[in-house]
PyMOL Python script that loads the backbone (N, CA, C, O; Angstrom):
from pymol import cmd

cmd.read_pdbstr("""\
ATOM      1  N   UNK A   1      98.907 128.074  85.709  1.00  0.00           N
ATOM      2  CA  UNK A   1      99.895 127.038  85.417  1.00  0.00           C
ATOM      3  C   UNK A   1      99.231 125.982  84.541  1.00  0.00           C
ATOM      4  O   UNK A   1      98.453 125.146  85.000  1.00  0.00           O
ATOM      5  N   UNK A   2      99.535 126.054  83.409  1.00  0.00           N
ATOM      6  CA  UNK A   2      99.330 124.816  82.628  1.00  0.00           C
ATOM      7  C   UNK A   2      99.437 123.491  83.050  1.00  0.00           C
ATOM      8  O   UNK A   2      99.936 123.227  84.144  1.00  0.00           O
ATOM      9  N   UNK A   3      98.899 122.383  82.078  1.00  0.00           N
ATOM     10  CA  UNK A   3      99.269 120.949  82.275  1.00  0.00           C
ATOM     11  C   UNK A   3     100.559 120.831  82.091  1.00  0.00           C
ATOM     12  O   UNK A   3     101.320 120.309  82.906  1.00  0.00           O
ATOM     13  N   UNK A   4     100.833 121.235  81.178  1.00  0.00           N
ATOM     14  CA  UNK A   4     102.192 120.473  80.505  1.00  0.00           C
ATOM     15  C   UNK A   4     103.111 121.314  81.311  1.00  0.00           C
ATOM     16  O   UNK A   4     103.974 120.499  81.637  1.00  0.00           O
ATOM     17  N   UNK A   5     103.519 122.717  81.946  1.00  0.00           N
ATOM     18  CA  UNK A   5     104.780 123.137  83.071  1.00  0.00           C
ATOM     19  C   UNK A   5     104.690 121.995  84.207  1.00  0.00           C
ATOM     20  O   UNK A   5     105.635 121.428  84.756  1.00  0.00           O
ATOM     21  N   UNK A   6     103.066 121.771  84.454  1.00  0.00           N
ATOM     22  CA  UNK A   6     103.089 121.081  85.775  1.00  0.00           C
ATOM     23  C   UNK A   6     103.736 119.444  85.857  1.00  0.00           C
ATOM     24  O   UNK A   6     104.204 118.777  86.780  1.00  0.00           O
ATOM     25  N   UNK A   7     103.519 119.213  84.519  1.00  0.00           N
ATOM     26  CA  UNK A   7     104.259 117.681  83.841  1.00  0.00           C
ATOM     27  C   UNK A   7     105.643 118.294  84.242  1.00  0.00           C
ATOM     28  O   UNK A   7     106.198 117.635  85.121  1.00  0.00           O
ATOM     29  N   UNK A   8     106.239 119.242  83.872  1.00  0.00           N
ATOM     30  CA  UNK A   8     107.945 119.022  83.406  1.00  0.00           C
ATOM     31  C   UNK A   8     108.396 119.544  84.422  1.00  0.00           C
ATOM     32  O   UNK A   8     109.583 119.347  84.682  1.00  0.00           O
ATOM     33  N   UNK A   9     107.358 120.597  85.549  1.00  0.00           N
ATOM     34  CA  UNK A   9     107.942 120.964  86.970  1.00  0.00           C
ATOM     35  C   UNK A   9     108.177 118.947  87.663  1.00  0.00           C
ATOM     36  O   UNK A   9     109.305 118.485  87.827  1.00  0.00           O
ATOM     37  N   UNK A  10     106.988 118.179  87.921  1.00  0.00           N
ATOM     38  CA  UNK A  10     106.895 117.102  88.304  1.00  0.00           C
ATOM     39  C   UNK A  10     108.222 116.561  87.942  1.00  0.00           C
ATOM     40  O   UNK A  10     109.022 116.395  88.863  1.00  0.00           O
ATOM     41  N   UNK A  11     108.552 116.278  86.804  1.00  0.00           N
ATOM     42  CA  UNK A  11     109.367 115.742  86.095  1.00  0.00           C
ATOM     43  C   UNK A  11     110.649 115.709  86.404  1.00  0.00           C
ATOM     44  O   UNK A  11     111.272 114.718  86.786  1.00  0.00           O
ATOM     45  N   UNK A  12     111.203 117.177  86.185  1.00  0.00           N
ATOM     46  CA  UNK A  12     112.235 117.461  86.777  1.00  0.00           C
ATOM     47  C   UNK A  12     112.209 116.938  88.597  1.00  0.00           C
ATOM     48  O   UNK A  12     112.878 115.979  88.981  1.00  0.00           O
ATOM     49  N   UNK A  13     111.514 117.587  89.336  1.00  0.00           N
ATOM     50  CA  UNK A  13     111.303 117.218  90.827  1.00  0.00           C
ATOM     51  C   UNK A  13     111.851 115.706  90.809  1.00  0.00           C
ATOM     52  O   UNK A  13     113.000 115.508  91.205  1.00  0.00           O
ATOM     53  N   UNK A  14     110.941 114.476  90.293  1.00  0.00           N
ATOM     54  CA  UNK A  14     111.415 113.099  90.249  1.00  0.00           C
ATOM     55  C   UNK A  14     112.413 113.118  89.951  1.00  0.00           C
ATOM     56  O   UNK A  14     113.120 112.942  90.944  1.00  0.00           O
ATOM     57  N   UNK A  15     113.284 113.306  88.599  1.00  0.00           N
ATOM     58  CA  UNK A  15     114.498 113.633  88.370  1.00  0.00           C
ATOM     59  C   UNK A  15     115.621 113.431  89.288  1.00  0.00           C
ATOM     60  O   UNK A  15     116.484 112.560  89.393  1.00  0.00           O
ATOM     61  N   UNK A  16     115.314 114.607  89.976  1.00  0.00           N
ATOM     62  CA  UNK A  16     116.461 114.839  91.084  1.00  0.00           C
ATOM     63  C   UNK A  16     116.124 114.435  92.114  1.00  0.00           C
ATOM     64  O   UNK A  16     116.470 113.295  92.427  1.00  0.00           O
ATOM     65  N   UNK A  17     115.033 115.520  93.340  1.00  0.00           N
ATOM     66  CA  UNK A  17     114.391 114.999  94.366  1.00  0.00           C
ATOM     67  C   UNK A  17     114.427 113.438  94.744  1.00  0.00           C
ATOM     68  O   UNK A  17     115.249 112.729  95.325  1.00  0.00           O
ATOM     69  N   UNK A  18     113.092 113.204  94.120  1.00  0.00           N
ATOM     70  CA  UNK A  18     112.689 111.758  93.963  1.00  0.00           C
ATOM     71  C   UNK A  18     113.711 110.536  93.753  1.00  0.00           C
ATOM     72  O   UNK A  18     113.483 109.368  94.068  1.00  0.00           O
ATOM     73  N   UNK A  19     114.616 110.920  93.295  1.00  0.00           N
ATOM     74  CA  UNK A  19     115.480 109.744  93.068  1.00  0.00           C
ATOM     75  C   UNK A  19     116.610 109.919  94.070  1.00  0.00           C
ATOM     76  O   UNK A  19     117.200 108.857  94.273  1.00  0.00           O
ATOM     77  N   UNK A  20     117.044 110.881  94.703  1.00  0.00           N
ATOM     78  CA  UNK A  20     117.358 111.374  96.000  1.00  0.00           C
ATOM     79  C   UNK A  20     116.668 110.377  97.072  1.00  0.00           C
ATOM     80  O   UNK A  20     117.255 109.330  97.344  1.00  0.00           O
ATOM     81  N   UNK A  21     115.452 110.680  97.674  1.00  0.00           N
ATOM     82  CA  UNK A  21     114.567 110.559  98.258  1.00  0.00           C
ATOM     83  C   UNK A  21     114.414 108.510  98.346  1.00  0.00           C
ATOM     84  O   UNK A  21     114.301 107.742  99.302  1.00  0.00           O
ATOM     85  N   UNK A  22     114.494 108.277  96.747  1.00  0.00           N
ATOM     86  CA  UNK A  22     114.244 106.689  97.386  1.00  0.00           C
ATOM     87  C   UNK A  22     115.682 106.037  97.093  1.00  0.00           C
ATOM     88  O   UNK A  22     115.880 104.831  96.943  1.00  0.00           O
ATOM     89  N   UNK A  23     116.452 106.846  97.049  1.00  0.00           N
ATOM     90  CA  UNK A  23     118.177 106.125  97.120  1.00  0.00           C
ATOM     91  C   UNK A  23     118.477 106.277  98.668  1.00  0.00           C
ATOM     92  O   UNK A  23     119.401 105.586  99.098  1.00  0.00           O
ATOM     93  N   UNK A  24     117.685 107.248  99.714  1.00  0.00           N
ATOM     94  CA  UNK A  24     117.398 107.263 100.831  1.00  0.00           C
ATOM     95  C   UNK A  24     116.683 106.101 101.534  1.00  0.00           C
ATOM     96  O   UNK A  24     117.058 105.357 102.440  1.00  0.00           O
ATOM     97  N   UNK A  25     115.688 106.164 100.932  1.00  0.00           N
ATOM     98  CA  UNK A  25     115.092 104.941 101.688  1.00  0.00           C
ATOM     99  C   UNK A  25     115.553 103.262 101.083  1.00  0.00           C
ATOM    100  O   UNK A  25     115.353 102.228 101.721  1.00  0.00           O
ATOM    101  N   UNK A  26     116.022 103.324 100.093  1.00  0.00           N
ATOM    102  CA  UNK A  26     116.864 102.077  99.648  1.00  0.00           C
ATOM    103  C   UNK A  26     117.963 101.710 100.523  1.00  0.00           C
ATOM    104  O   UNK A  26     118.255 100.520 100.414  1.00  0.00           O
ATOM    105  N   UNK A  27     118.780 102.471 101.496  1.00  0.00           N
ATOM    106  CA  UNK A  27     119.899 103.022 101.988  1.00  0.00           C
ATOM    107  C   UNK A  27     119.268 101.968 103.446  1.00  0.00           C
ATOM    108  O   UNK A  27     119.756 101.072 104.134  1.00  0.00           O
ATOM    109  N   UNK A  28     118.162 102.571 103.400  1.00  0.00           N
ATOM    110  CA  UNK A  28     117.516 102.680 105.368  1.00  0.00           C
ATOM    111  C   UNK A  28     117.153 101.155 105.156  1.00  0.00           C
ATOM    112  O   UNK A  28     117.224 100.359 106.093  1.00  0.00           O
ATOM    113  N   UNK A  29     116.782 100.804 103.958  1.00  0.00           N
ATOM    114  CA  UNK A  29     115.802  99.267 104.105  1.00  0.00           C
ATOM    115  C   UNK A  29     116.844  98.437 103.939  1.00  0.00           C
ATOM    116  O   UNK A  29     116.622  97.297 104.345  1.00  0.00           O
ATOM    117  N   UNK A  30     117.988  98.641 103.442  1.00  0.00           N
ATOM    118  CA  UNK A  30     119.167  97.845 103.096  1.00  0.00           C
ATOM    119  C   UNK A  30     119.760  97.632 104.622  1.00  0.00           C
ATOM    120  O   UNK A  30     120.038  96.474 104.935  1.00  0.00           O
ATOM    121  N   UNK A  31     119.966  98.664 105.573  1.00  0.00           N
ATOM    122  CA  UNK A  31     121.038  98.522 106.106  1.00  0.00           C
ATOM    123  C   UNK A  31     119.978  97.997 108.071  1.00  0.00           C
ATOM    124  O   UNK A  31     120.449  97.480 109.084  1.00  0.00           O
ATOM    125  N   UNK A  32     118.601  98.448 107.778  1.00  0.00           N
ATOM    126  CA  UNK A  32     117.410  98.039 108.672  1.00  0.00           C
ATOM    127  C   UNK A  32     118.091  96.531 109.620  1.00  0.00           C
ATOM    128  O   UNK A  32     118.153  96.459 110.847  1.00  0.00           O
ATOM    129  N   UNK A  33     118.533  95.461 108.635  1.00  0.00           N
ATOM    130  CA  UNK A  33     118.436  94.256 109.402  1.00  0.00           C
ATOM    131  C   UNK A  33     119.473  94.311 110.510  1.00  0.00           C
ATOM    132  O   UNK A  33     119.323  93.704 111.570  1.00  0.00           O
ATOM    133  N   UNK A  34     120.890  95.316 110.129  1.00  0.00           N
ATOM    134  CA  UNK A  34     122.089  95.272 110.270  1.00  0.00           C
ATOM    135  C   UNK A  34     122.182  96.067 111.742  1.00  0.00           C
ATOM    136  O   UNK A  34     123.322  96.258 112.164  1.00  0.00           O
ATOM    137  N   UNK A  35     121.552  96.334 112.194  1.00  0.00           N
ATOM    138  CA  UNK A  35     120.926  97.629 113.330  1.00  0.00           C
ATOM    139  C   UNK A  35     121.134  96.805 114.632  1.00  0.00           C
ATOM    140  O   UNK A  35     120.838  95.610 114.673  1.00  0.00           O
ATOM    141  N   UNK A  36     121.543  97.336 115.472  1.00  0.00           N
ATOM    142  CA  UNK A  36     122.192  96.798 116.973  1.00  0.00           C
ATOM    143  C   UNK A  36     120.925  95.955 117.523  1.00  0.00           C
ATOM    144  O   UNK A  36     121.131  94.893 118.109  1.00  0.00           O
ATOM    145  N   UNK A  37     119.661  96.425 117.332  1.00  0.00           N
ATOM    146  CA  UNK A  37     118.530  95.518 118.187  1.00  0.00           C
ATOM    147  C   UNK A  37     118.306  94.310 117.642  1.00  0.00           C
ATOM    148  O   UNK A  37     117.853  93.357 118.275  1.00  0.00           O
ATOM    149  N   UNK A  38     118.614  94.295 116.445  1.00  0.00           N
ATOM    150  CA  UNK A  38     117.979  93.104 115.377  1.00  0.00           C
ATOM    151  C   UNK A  38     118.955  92.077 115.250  1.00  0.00           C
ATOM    152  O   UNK A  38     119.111  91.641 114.109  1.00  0.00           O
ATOM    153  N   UNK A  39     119.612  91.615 116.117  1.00  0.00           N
ATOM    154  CA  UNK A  39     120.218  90.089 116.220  1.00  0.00           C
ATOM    155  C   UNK A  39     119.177  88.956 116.431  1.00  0.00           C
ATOM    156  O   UNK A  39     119.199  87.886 115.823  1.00  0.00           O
ATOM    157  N   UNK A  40     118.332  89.292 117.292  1.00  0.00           N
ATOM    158  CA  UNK A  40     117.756  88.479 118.318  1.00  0.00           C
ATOM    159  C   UNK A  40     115.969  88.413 117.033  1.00  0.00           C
ATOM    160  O   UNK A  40     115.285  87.390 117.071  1.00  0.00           O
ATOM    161  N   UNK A  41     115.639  89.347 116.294  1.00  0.00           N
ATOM    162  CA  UNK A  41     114.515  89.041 114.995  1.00  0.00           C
ATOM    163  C   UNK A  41     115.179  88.378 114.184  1.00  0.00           C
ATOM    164  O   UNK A  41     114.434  87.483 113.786  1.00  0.00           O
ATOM    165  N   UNK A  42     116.639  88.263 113.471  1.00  0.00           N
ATOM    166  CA  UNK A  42     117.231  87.916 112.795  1.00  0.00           C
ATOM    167  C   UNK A  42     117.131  86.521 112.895  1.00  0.00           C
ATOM    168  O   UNK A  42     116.604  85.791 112.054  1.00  0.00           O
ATOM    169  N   UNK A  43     117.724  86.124 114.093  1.00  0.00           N
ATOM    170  CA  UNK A  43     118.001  84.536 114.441  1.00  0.00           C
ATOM    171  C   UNK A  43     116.444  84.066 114.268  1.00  0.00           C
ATOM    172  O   UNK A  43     116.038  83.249 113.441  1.00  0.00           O
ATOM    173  N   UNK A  44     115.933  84.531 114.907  1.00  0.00           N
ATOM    174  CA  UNK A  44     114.278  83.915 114.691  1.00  0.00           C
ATOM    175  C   UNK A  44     114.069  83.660 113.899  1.00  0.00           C
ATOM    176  O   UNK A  44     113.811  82.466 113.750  1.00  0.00           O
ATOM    177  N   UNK A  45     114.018  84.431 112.911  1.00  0.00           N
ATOM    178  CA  UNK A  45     113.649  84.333 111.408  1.00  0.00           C
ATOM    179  C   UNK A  45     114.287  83.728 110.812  1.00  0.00           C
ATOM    180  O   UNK A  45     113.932  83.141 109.790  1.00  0.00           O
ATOM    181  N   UNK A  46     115.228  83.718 111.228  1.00  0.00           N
ATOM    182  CA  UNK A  46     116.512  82.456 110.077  1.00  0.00           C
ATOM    183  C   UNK A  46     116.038  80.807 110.512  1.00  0.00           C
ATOM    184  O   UNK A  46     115.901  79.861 109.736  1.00  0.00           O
ATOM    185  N   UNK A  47     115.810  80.821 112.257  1.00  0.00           N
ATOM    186  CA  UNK A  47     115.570  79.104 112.355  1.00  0.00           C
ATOM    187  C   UNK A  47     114.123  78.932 112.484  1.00  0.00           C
ATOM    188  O   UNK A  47     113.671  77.879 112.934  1.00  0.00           O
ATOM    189  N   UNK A  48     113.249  80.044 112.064  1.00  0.00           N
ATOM    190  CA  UNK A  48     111.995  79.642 112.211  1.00  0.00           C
ATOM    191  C   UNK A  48     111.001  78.322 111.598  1.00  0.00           C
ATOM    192  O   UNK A  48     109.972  77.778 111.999  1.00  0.00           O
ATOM    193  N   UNK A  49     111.888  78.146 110.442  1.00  0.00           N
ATOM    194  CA  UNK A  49     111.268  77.089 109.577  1.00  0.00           C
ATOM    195  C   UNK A  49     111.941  75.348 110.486  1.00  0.00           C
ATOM    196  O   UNK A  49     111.435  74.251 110.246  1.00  0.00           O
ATOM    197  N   UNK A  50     112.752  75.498 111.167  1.00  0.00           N
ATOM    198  CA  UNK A  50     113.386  74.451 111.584  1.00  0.00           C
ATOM    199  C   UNK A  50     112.304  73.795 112.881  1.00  0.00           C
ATOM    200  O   UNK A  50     112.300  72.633 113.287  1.00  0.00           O
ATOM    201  N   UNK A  51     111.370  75.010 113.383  1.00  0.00           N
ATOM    202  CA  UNK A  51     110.975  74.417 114.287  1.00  0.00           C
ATOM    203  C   UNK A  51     109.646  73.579 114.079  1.00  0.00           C
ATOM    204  O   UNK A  51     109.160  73.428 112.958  1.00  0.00           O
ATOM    205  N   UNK A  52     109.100  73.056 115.202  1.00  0.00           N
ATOM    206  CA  UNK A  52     108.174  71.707 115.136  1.00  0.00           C
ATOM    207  C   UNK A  52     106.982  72.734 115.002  1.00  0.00           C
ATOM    208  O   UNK A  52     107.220  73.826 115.517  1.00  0.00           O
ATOM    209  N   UNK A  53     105.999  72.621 114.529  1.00  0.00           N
ATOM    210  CA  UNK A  53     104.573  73.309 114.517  1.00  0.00           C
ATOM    211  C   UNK A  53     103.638  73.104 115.914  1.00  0.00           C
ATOM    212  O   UNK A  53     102.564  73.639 116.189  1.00  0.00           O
ATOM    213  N   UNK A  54     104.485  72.074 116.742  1.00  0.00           N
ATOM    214  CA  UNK A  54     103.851  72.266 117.975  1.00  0.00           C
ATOM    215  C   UNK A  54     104.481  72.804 119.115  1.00  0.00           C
ATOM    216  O   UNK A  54     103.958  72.843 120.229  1.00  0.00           O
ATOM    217  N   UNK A  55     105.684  73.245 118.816  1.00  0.00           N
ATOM    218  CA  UNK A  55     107.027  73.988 119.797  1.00  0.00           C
ATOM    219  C   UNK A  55     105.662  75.391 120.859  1.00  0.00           C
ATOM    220  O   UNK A  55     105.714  75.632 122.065  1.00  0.00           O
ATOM    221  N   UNK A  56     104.777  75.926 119.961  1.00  0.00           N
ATOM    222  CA  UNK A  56     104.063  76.947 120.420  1.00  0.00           C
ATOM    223  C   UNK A  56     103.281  76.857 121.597  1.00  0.00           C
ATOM    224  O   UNK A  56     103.029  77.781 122.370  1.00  0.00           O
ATOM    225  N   UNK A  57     102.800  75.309 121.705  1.00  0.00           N
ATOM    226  CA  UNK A  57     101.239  75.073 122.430  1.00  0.00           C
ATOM    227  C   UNK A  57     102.124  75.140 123.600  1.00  0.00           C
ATOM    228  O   UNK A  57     101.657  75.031 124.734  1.00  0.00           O
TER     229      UNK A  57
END
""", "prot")
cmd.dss("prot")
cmd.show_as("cartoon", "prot")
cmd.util.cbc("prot")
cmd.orient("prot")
């Protein structure tokens, strides 16, 4: 197998596959926050900046 089939096998693969593959994981990271457990990370993260830097001790 040559360089250059192994370029245009690759090629093609990204093409289709690959762009398959991260329209998948674009899908999963988009919809991640929206997920039944994640109310309760959400809120955190939204009023985290509101709180006092000594709320912790």
């Amino acid at each position: 197998m040559s360089w250059h089939s192994t370029y245009e096998f690759l090629r093609h693969f990204a093409d289709s596959w690959g762009l398959l593959a991260m329209t998948l994981v674009w899908i999963g990271l988009a919809a991640w926050p929206f997920r039944p457990g994640a109310r309760e990370h959400n809120t955190r993260a939204a009023t985290m900046i509101f709180e006092d830097q000594n709320d912790g001790e």
